[in-house]
C-alpha positions as CSV (number, residue, x, y, z in Angstrom):
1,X,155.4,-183.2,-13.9
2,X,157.1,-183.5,-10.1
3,X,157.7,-180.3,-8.3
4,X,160.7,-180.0,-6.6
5,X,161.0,-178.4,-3.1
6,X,163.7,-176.2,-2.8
7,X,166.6,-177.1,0.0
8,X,165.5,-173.9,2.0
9,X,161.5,-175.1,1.5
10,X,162.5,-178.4,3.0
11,X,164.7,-177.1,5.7
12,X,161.7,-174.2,6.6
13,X,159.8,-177.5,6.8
14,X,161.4,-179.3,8.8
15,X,162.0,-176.8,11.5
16,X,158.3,-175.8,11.5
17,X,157.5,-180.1,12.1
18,X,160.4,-180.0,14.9
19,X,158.9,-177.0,16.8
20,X,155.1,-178.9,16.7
21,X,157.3,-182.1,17.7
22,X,158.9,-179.7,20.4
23,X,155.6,-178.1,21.9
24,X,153.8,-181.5,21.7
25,X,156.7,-182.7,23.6
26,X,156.5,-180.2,26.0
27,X,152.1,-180.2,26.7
28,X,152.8,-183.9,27.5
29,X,155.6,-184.1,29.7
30,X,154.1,-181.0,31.1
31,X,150.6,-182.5,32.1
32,X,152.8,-185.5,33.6
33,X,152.3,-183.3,37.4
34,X,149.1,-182.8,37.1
35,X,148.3,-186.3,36.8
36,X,150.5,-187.4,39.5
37,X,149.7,-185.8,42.1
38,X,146.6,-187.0,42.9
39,X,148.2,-190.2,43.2
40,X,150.8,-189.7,45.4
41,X,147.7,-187.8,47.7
42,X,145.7,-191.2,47.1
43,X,148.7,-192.8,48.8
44,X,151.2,-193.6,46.5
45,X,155.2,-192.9,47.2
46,X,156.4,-189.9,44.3
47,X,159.2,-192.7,43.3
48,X,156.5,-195.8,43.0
49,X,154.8,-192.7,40.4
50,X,158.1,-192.8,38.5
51,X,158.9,-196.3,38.2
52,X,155.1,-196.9,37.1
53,X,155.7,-194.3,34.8
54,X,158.6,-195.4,33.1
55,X,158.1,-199.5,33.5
56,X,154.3,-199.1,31.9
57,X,155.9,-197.4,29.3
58,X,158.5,-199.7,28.7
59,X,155.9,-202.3,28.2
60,X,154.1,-200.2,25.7
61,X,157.6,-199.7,23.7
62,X,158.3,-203.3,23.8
63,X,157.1,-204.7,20.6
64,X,159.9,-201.4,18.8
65,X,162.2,-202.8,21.0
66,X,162.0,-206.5,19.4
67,X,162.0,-204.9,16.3
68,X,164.9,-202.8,16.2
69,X,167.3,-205.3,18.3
70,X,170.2,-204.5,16.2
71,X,170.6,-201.3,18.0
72,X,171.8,-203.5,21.0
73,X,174.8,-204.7,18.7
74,X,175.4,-201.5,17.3
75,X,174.6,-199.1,20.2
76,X,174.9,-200.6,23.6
77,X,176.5,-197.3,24.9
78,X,173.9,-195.0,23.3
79,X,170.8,-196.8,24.7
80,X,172.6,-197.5,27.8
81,X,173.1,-193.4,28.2
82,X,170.4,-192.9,27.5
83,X,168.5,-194.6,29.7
84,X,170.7,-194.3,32.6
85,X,170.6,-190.1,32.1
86,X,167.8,-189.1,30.1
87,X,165.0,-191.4,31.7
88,X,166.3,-192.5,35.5
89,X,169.0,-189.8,36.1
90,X,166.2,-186.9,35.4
91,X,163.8,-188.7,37.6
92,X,165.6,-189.5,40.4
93,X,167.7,-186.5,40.7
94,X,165.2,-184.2,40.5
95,X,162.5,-186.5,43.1
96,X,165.8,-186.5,45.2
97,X,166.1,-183.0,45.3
98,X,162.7,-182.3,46.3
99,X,163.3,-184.0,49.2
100,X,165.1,-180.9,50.2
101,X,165.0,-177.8,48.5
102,X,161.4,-176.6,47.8
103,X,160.2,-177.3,43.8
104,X,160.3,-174.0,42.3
105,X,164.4,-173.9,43.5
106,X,164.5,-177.5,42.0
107,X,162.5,-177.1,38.7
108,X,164.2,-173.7,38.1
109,X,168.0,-175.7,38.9
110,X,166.8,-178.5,36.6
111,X,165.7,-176.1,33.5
112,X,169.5,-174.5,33.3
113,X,170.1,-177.2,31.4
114,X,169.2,-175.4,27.8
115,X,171.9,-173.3,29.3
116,X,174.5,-176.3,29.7
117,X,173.5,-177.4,26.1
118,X,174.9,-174.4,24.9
119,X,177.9,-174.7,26.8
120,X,178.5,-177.8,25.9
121,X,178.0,-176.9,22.1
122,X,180.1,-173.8,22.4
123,X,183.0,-175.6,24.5
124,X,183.0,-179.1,23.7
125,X,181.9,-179.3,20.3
126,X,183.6,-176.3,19.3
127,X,180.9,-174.8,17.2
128,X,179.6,-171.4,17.5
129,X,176.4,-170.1,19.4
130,X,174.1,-167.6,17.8
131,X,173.2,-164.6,19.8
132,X,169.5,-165.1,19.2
133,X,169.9,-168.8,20.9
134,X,171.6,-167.2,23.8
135,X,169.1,-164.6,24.5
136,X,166.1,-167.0,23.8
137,X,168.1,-169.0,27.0
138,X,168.6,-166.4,29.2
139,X,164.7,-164.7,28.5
140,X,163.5,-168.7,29.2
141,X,165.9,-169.2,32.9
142,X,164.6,-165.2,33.5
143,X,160.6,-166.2,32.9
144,X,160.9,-169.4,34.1
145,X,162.4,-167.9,37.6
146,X,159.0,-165.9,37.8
147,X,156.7,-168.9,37.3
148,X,158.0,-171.0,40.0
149,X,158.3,-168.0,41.5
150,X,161.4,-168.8,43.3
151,X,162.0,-165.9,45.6
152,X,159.2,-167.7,47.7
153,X,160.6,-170.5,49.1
154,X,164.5,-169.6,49.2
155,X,166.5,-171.8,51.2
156,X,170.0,-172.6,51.0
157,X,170.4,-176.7,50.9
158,X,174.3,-177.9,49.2
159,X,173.6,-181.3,48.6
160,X,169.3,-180.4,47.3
161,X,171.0,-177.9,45.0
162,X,173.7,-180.3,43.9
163,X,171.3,-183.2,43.2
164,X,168.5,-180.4,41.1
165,X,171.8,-179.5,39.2
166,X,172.5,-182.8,38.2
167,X,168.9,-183.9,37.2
168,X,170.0,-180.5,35.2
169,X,173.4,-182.3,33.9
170,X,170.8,-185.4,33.3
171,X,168.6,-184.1,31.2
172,X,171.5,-182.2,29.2
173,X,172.5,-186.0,28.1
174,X,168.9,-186.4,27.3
175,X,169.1,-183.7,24.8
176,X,172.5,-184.5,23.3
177,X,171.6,-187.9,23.1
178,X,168.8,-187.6,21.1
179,X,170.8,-186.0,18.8
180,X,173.3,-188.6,18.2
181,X,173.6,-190.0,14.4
182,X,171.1,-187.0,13.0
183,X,173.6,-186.4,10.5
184,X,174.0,-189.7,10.0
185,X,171.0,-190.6,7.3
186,X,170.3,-193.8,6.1
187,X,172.4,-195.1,8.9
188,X,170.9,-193.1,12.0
189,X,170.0,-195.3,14.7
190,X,166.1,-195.4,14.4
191,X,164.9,-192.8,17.2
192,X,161.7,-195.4,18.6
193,X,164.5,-198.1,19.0
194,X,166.6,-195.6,21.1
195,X,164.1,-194.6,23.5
196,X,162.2,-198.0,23.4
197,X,165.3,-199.8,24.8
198,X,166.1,-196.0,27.0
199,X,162.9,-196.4,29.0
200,X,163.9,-200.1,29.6
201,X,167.4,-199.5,31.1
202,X,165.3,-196.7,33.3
203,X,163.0,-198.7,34.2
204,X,166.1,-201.2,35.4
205,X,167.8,-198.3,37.6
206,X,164.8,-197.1,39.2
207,X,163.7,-200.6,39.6
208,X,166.3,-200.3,42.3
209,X,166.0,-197.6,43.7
210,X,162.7,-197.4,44.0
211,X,162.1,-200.8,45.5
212,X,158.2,-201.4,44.4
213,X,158.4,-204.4,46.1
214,X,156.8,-202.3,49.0
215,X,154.0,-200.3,46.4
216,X,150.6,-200.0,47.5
217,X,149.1,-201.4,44.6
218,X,145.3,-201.4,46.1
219,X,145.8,-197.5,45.3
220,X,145.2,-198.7,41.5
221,X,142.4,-199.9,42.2
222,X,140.6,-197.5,43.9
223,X,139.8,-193.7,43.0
224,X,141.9,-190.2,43.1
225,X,140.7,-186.7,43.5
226,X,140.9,-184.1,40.8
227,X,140.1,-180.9,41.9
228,X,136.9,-181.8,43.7
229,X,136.5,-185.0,40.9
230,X,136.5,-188.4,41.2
231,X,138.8,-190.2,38.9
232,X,139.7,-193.9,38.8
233,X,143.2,-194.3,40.0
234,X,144.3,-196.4,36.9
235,X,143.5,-193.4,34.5
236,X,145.6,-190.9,36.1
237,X,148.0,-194.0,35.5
238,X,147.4,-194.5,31.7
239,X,147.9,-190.9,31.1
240,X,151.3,-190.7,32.2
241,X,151.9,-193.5,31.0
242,X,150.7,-192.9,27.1
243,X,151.2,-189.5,27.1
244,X,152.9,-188.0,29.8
245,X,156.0,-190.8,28.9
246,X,155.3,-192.8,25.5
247,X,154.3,-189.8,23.2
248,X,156.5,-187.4,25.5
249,X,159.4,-189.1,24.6
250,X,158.8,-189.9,21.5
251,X,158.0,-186.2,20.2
252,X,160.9,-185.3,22.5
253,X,163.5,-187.0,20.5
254,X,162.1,-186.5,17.5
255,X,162.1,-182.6,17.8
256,X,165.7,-182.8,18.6
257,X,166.5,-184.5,15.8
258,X,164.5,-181.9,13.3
259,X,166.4,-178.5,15.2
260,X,168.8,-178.9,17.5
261,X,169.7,-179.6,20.7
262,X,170.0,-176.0,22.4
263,X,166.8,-175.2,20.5
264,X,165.0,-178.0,21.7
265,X,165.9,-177.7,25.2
266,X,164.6,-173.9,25.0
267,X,161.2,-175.2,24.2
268,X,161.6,-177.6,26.1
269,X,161.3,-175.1,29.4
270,X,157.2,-174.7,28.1
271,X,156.9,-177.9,30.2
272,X,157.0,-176.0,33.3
273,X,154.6,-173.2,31.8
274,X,152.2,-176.0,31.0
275,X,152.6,-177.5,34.1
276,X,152.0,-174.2,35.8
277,X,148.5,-173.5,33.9
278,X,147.7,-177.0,33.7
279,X,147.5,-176.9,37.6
280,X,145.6,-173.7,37.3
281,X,142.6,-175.1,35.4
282,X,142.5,-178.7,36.9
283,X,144.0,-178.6,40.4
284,X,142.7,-174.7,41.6
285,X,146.2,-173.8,42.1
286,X,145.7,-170.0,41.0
287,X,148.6,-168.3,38.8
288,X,149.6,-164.9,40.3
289,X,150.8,-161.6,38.0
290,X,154.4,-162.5,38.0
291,X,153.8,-166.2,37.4
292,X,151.6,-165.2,34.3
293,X,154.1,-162.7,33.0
294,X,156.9,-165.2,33.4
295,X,154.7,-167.5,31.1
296,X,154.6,-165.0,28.3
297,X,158.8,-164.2,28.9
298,X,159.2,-167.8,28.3
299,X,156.9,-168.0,25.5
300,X,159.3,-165.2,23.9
301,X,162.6,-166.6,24.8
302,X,161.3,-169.7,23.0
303,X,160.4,-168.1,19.9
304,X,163.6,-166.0,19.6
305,X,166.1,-169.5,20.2
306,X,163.7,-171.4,17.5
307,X,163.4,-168.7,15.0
308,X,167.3,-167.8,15.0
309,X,169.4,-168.7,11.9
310,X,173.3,-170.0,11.7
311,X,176.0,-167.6,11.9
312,X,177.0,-166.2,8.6
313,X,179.8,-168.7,7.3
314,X,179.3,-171.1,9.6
315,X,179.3,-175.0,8.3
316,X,177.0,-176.5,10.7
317,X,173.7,-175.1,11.9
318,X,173.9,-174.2,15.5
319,X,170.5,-173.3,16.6
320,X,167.7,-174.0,13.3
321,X,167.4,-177.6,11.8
322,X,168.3,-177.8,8.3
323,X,167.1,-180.2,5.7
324,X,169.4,-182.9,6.5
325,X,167.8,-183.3,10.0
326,X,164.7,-183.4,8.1
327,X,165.8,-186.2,5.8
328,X,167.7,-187.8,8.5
329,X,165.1,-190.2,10.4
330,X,164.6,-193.1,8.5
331,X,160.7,-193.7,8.6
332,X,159.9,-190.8,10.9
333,X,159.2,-188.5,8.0
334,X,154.9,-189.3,8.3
């Protein structure tokens, strides 16, 4: 005899697969740094990193992007958005801003954007915000502030703070984006389609402005330093590639899809926790008091925006998946 879930088993379901989607999301794109660096040490321009990052993964996504063509008939300005904000906008907005403002200003500026979701669900879409959600946001900006620890390298830039603000704005389309035909079911476009044919529009823009025309490939070929550890170049490569990009991505969207958009981007600010410790254990770059309590503040914040429930009476879910987001990814349900 069958058992049948019941709708608020399936949605509890759901929402527990989208936060594992979420945090996965977040452990890869936050060990993308770590991996990096060493590389641009070794020699290589941060950009040249990027377009690697994003053309090696395009290649990997290649074959999904044969196979779900149709989305280019049916969703040119989707995967063109997407592309254009949530893989090169991020990148080079955020790259550009370092160039001015020190990183902790930049990565703090750039991980508003949970904020902006909710402003753009609150004011745009005209649905309501839970409190819980809210508070999640601010406890996230608030611990997030202590981990870069931002009051150390204050310094006043327009244009660095405008360009970190709209690798913000960026990634904001990222999130909304991968939320686009959730509640669509059987005719959702097919989230490894989206992103396969995202990373190759990225890989396009950055193409230009990057220019690897003047890469230094023999860094590929030879060895970076890990903390005092030889690794081979093309390694530190793969792993941003496969994981830091491909599975990122991938876990990324498919998270948003299972909660929400605001949710998503609240977990989504882990990234720069991970990032944080990651550089800790594998680069010697000590965590102080403040940076480790901002850890656990984000860690909260998190927990509060994913765990809170729709407003009573409301007639969409504004900050928990329900079981329609569960239901809604054809194929994605393994």
């Amino acid at each position: 005899m069958p058992v049948h879930m019941s709708e608020s088993s399936q949605g509890s379901r759901g929402k527990g697969a989208g936060l594992g989607l979420a945090l996965a999301s977040a452990l890869a794109f936050g060990g993308s740094g770590v991996a990096a660096k060493p590389l641009i040490e070794a020699g290589l321009d941060p950009l040249h990193v990027v377009w690697l990052r994003a053309t090696g993964a395009a290649v990997v996504m290649l074959p999904l992007a044969v196979r779900h063509r149709y989305l280019l008939r049916r969703r040119p300005a989707l995967l063109a958005g997407f592309g254009l904000l949530g893989v090169a906008g991020v990148q080079a907005c955020y790259f550009a801003a370092l160039s001015r403002i020190p990183v902790g200003v930049a990565l703090l500026i750039e991980y508003l954007a949970p904020a902006l979701v909710l402003g753009w669900v609150r004011f745009v879409q005209r649905r309501p915000v839970s409190r819980a959600a809210a508070l999640g946001v601010v406890l996230a900006a608030g611990g997030l502030s202590c981990v870069v620890e931002v009051w150390s390298g204050l310094s006043f830039d327009v244009l660095g703070l405008l360009l970190a603000l709209c690798a913000a704005c960026c990634q904001v389309g990222y999130f909304v984006l991968a939320d686009q035909g959730s509640d669509a079911g059987e005719e959702a476009p097919d989230p490894l389609g989206v992103i396969a044919y995202g990373l190759i529009v990225g890989s396009a823009v950055l193409t230009v402005v990057a220019r690897p025309w003047n890469l230094h490939w023999s860094v590929l070929t030879g060895s970076a330093h890990l903390n005092g550890a030889t690794v081979p170049a093309v390694v530190l490569l793969a792993w941003i590639v496969l994981i830091a990009t491909v599975v990122a991505y991938v876990t990324g969207v498919l998270s948003v899809r299972r909660l929400s958009p605001q949710v998503a981007g609240v977990v989504a600010c882990l990234e720069a926790v991970v990032a944080t410790v990651l550089a800790w254990v594998l680069l010697g770059e000590h965590l102080s008091a403040p940076q480790i309590a901002g850890g656990a503040i984000v860690l909260v914040g998190a927990f509060i925006a994913q765990s809170a429930t729709p407003a009573k009476g409301s007639a969409e879910p504004v900050a928990s998946g329900g079981p329609e987001r569960q239901l809604s990814v054809p194929g994605t349900s393994a």
